[in-house]
PyMOL CGO cylinders between C-alpha atoms (Angstrom):
from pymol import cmd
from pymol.cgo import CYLINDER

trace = [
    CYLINDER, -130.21, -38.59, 89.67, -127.79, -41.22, 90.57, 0.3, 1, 1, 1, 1, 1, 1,
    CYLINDER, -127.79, -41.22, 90.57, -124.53, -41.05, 91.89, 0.3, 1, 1, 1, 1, 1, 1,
    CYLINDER, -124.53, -41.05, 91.89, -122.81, -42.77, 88.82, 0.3, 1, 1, 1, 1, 1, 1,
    CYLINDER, -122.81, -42.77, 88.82, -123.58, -39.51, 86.68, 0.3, 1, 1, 1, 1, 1, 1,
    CYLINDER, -123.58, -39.51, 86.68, -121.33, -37.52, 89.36, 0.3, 1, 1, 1, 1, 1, 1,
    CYLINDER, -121.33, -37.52, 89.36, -117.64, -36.99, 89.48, 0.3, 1, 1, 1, 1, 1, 1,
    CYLINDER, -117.64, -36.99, 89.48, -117.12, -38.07, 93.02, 0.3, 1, 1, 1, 1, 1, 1,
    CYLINDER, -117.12, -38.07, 93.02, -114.04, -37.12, 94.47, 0.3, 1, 1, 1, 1, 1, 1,
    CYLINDER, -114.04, -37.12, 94.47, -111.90, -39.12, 96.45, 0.3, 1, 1, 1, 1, 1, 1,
    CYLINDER, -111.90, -39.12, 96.45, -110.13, -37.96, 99.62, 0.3, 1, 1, 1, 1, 1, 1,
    CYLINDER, -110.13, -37.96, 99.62, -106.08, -38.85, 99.14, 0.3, 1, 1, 1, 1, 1, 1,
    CYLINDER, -106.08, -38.85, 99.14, -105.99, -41.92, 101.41, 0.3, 1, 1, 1, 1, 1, 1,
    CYLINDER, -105.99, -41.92, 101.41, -108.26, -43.54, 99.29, 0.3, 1, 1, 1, 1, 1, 1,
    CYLINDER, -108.26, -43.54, 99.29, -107.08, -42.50, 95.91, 0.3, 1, 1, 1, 1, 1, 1,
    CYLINDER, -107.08, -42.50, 95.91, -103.42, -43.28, 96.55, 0.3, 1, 1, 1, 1, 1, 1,
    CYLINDER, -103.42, -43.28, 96.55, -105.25, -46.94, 96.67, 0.3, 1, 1, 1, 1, 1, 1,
    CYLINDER, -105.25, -46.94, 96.67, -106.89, -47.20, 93.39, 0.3, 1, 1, 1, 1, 1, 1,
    CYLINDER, -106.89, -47.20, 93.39, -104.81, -44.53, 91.05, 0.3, 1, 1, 1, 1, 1, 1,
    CYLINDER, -104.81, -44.53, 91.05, -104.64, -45.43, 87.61, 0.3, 1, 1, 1, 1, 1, 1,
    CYLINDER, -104.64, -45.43, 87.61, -108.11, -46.39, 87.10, 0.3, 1, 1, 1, 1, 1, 1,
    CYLINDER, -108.11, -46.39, 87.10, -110.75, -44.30, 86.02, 0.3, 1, 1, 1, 1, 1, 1,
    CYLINDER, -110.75, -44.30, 86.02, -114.60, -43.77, 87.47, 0.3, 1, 1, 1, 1, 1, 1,
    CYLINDER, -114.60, -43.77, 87.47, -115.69, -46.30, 85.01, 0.3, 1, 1, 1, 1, 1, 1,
    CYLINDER, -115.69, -46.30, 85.01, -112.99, -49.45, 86.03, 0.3, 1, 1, 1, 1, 1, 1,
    CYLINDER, -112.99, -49.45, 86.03, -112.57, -48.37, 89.18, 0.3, 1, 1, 1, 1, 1, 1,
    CYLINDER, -112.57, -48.37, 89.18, -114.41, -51.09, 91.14, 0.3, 1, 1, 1, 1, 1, 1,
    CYLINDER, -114.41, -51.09, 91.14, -113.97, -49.06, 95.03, 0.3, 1, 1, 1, 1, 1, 1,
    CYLINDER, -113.97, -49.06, 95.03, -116.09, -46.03, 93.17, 0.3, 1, 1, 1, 1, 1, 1,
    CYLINDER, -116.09, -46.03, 93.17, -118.25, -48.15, 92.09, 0.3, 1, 1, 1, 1, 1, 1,
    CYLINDER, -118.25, -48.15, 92.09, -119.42, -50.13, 95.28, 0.3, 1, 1, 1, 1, 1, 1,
    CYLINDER, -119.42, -50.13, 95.28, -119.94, -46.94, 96.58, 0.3, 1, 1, 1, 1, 1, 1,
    CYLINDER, -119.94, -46.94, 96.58, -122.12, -45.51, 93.57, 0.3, 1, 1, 1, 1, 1, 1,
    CYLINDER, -122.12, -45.51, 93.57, -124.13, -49.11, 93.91, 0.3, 1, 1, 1, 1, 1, 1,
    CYLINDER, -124.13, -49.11, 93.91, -124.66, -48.58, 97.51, 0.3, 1, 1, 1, 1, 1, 1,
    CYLINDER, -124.66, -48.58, 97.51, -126.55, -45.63, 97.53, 0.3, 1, 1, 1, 1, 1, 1,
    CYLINDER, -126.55, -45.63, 97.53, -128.32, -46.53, 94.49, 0.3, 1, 1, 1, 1, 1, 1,
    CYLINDER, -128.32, -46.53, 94.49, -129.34, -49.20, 97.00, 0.3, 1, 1, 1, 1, 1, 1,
    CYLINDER, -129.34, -49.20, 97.00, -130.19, -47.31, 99.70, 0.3, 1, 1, 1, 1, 1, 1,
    CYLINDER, -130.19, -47.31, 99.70, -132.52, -44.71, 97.71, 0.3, 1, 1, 1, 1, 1, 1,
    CYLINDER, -132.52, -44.71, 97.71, -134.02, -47.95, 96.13, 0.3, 1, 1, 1, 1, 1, 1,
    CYLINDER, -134.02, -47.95, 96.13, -134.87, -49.76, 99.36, 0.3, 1, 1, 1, 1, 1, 1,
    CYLINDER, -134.87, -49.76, 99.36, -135.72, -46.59, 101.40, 0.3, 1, 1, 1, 1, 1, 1,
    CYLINDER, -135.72, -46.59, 101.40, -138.70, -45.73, 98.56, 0.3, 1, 1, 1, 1, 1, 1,
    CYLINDER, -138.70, -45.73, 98.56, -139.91, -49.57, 98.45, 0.3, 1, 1, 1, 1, 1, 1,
    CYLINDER, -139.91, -49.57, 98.45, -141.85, -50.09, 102.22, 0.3, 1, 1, 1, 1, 1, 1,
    CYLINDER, -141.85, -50.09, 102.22, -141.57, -53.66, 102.24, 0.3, 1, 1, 1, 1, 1, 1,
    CYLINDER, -141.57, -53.66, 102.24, -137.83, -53.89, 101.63, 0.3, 1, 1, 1, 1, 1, 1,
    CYLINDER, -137.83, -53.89, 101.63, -137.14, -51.75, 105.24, 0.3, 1, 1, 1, 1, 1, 1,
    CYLINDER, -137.14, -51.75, 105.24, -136.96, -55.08, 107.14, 0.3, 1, 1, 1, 1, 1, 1,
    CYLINDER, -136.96, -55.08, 107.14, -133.84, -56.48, 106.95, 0.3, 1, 1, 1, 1, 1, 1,
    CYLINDER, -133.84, -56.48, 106.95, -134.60, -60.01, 106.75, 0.3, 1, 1, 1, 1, 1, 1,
    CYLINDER, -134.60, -60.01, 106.75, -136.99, -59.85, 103.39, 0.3, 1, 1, 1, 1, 1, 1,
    CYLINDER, -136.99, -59.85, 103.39, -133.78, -57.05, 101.79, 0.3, 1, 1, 1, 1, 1, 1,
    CYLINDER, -133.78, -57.05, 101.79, -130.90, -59.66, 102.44, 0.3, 1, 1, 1, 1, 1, 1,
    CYLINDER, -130.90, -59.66, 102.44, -133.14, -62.21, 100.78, 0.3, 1, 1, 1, 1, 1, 1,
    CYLINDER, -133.14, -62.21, 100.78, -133.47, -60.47, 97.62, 0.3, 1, 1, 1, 1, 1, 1,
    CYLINDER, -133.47, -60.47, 97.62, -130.32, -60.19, 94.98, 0.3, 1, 1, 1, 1, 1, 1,
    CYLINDER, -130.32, -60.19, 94.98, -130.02, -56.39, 95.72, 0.3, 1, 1, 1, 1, 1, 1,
    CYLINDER, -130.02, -56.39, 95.72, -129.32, -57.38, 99.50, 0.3, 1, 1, 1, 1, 1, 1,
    CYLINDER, -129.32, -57.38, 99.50, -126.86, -59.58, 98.76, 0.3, 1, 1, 1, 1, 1, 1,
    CYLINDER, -126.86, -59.58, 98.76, -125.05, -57.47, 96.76, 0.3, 1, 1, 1, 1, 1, 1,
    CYLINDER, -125.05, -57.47, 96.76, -125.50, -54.24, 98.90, 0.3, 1, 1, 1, 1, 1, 1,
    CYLINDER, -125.50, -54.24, 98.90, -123.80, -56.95, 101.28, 0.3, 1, 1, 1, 1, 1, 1,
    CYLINDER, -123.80, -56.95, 101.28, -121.02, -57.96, 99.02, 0.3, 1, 1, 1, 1, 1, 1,
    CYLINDER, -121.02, -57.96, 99.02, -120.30, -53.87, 98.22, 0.3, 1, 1, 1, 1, 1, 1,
    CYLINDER, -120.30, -53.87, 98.22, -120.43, -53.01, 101.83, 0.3, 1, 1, 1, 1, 1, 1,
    CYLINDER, -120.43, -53.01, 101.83, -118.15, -55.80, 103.01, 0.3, 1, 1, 1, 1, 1, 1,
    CYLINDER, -118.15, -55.80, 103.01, -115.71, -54.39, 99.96, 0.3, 1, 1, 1, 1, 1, 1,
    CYLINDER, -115.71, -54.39, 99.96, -116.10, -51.29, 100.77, 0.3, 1, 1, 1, 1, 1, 1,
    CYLINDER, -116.10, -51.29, 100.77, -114.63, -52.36, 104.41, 0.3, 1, 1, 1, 1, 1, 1,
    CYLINDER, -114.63, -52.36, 104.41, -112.32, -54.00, 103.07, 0.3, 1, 1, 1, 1, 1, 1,
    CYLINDER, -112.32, -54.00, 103.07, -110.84, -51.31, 101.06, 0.3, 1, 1, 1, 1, 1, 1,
    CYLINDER, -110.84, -51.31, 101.06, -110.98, -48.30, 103.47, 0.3, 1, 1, 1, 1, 1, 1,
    CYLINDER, -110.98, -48.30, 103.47, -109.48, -51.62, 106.74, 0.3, 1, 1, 1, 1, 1, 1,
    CYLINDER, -109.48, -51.62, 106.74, -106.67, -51.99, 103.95, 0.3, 1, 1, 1, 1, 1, 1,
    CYLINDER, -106.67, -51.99, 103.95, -105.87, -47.92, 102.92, 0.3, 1, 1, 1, 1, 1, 1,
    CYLINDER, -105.87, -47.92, 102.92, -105.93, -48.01, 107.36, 0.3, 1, 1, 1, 1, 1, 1,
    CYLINDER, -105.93, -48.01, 107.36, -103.44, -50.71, 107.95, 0.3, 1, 1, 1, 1, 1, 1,
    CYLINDER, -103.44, -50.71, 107.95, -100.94, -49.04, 105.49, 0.3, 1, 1, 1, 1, 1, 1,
    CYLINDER, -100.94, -49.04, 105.49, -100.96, -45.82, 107.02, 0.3, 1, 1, 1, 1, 1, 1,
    CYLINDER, -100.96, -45.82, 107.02, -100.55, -47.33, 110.39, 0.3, 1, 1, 1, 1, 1, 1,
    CYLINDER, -100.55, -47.33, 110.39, -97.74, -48.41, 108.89, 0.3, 1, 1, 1, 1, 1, 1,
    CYLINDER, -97.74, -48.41, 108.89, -96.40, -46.13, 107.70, 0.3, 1, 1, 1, 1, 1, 1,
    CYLINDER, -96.40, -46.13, 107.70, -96.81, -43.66, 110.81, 0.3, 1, 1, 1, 1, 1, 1,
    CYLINDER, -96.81, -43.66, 110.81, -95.23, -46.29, 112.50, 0.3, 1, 1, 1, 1, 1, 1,
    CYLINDER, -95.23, -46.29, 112.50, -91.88, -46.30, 110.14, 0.3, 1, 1, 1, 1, 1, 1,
    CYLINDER, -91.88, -46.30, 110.14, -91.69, -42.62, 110.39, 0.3, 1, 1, 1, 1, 1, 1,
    CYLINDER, -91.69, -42.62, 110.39, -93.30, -39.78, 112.50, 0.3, 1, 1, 1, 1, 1, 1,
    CYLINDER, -93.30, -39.78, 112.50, -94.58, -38.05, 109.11, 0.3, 1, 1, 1, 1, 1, 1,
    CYLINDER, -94.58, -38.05, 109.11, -97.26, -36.29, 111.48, 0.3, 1, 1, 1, 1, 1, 1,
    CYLINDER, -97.26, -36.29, 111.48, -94.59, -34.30, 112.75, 0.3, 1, 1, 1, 1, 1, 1,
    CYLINDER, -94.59, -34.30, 112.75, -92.62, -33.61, 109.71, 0.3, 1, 1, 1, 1, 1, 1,
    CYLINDER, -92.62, -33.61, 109.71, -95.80, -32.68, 107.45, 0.3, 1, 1, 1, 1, 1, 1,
    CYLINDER, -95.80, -32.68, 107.45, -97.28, -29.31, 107.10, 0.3, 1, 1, 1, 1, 1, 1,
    CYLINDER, -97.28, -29.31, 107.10, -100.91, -30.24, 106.24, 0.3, 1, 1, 1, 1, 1, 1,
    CYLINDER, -100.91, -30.24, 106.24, -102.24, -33.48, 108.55, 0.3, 1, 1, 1, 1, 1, 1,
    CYLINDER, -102.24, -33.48, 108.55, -104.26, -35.75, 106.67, 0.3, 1, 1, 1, 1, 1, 1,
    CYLINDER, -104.26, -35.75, 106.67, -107.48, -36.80, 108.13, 0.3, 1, 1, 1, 1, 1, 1,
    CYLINDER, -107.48, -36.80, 108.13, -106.82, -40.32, 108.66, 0.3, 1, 1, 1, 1, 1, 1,
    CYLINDER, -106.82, -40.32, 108.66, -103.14, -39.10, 110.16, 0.3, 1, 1, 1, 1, 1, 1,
    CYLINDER, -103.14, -39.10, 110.16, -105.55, -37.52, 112.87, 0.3, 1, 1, 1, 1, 1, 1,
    CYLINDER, -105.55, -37.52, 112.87, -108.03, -40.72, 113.39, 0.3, 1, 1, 1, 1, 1, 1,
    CYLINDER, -108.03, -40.72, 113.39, -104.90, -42.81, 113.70, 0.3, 1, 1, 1, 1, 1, 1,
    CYLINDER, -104.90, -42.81, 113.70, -103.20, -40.30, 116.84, 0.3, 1, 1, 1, 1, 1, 1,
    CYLINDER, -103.20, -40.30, 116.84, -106.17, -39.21, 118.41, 0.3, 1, 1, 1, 1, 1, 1,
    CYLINDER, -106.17, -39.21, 118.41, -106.47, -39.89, 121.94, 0.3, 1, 1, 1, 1, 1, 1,
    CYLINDER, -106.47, -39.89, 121.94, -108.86, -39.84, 124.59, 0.3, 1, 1, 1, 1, 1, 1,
    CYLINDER, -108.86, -39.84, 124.59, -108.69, -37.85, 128.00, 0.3, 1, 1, 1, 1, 1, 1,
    CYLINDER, -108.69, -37.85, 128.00, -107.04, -41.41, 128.87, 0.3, 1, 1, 1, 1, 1, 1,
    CYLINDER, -107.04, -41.41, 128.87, -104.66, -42.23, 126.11, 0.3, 1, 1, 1, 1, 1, 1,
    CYLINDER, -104.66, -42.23, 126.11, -107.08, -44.40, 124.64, 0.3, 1, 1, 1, 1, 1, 1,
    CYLINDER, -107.08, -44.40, 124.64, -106.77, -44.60, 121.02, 0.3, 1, 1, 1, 1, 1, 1,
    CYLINDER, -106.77, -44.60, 121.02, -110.08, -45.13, 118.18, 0.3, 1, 1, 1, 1, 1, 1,
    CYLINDER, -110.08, -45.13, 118.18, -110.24, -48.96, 117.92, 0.3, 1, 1, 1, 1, 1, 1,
    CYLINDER, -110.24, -48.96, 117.92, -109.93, -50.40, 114.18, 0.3, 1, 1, 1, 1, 1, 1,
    CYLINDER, -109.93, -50.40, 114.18, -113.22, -50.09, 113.55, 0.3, 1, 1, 1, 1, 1, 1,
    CYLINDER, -113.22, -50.09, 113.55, -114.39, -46.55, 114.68, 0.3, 1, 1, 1, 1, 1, 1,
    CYLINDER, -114.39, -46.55, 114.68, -111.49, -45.68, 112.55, 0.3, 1, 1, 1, 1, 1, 1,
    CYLINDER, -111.49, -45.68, 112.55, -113.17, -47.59, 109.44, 0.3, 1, 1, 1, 1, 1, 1,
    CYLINDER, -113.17, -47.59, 109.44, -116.15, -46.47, 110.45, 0.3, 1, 1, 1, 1, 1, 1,
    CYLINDER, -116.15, -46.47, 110.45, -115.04, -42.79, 110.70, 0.3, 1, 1, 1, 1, 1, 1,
    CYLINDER, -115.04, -42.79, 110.70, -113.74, -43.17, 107.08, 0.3, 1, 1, 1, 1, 1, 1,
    CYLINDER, -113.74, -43.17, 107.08, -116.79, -44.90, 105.10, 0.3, 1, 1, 1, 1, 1, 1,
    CYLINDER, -116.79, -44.90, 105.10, -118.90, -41.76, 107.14, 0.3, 1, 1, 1, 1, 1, 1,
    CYLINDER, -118.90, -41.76, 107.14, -116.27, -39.47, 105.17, 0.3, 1, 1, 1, 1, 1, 1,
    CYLINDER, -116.27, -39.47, 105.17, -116.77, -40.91, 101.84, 0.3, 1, 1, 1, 1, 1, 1,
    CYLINDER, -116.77, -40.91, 101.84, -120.21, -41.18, 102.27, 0.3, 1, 1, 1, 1, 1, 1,
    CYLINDER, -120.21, -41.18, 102.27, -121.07, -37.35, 102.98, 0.3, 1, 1, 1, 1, 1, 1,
    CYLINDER, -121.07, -37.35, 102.98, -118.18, -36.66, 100.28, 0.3, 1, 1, 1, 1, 1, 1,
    CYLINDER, -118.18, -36.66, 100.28, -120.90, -38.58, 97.50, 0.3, 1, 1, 1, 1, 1, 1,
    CYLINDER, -120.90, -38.58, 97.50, -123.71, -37.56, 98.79, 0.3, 1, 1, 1, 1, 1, 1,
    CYLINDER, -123.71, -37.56, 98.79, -121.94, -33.59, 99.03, 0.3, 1, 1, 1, 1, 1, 1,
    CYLINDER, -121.94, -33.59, 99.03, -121.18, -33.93, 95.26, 0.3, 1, 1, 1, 1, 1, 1,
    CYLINDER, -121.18, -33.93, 95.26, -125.14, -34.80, 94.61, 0.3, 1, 1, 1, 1, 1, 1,
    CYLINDER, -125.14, -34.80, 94.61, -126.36, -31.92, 96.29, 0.3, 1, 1, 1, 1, 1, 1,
    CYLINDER, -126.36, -31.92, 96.29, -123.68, -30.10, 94.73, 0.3, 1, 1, 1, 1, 1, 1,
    CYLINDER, -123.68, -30.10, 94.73, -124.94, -31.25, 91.40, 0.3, 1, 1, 1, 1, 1, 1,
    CYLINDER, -124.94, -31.25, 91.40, -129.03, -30.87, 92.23, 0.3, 1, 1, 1, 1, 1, 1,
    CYLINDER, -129.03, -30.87, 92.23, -128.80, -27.53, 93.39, 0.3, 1, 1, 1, 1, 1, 1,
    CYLINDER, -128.80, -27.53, 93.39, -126.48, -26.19, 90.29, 0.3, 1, 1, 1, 1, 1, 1,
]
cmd.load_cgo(trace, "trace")
């Protein structure tokens, strides 16, 4: 069973981004249903595990060109609430904290913040186990 047949629910951060557009149009949900399409096609074909003979093939360039939107996206939905936080301390004033409110103040036992990309990073793992959550969900039932 693929993902597309799945009602995959987005987290806020990312739906505040592409609201107004269903499953079908949306193209954010469906890089992510063509990426793990991908990934269950390559993992059960041997030959297409080494990287160099997947990127040559038309499925590895466009697992490319959905995981470099997918970046894209979730580095966009990151600068805004950056943003945002910045403007106003809406951590403070909130009574629920969103999940990327807490990637975006965490701190290290030395102040040290997530860089840009463990944040983005952080957030594609999210979405991911969100999909891949709803396809269990949806096996098992």
């Amino acid at each position: 069973m693929s993902a597309k047949a799945l009602a995959i629910p987005l987290p806020d951060f990312i739906e505040d981004t592409v609201s107004g557009q269903t499953e079908e149009t949306n193209p954010y949900v469906k890089a992510v249903n063509r990426i793990t399409d991908t990934v269950v096609f390559r993992l059960t074909r041997p030959i297409l595990l080494w990287d160099f003979v997947f990127y040559m093939t038309g499925t590895g360039r466009q697992f490319k060109k959905d995981c470099d939107f997918v970046h894209s996206v979730a580095e966009k939905v990151i600068d805004k609430r950056k943003e945002t936080l910045v403007r106003a301390a809406i951590v403070t004033e909130k009574r629920f904290v969103d999940f990327l409110d807490i990637l975006l103040t965490a701190r290290d036992e030395t102040w040290n913040g997530l860089t840009r990309i463990e944040i983005r990073d952080e957030v594609d793992t999210f979405l991911v186990e969100v999909s891949i959550q709803a396809e269990l969900r949806m096996l098992l039932w």
